[in-house]
One Martini backbone bead per residue (centre of mass of N, CA, C, O) as a GRO file, in nm:
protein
   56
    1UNK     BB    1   0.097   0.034   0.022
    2UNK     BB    2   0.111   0.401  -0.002
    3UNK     BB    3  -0.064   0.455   0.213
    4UNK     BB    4  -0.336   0.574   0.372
    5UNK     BB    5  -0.643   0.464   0.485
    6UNK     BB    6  -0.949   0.571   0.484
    7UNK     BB    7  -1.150   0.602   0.796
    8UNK     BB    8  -1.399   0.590   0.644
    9UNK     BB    9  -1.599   0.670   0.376
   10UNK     BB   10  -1.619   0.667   0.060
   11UNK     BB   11  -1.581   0.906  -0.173
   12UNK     BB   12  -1.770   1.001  -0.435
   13UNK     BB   13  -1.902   1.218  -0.681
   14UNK     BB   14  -2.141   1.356  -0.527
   15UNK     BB   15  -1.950   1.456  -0.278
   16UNK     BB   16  -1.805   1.615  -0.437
   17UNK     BB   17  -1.999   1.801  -0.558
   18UNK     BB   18  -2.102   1.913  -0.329
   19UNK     BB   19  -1.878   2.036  -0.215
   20UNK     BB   20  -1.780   2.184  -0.379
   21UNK     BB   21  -2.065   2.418  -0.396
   22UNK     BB   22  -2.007   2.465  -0.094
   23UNK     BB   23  -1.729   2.646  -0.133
   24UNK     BB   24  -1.844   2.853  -0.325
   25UNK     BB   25  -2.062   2.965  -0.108
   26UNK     BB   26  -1.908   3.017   0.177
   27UNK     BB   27  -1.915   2.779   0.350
   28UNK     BB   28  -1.814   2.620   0.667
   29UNK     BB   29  -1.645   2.387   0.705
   30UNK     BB   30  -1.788   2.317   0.972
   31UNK     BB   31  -2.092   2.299   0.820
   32UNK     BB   32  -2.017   2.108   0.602
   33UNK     BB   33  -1.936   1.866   0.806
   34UNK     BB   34  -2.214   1.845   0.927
   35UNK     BB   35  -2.383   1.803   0.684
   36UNK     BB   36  -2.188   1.539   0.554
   37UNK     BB   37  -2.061   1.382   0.786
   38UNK     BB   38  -1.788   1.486   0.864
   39UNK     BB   39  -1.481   1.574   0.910
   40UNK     BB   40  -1.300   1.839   0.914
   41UNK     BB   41  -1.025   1.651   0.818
   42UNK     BB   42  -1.192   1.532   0.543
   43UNK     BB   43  -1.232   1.821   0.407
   44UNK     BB   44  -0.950   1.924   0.386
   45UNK     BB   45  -0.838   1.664   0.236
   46UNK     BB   46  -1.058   1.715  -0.001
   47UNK     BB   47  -1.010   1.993  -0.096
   48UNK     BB   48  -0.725   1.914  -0.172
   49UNK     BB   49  -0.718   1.697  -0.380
   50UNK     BB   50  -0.907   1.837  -0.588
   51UNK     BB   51  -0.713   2.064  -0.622
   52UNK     BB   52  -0.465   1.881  -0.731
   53UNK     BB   53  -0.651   1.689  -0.943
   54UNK     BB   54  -0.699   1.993  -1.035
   55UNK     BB   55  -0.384   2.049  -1.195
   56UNK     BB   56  -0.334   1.790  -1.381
   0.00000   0.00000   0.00000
């Protein structure tokens, strides 16, 4: 394996897609992980992510 592996449930398309909007929308990581039932550090681990595999 070359990584950690994610403790939660695996993030969907659907999951990035509703993050994007949440982002967007200027609402805060806290009320997003609220929202999404996810860790705040699970959002910003995710929203690192996506950032980076669009630049690529």
């Amino acid at each position: 394996m070359s990584g950690p592996r994610p403790a939660g449930r695996p993030w969907t398309l659907t999951d990035d897609d509703q993050l994007r909007k949440l982002l967007v929308s200027g609402m805060a990581v806290t009320l997003i992980a609220l929202k999404m039932k996810r860790s705040i550090g699970a959002i910003y681990s995710r929203k690192s992510f996506l950032k980076t595999a669009r630049e690529k």
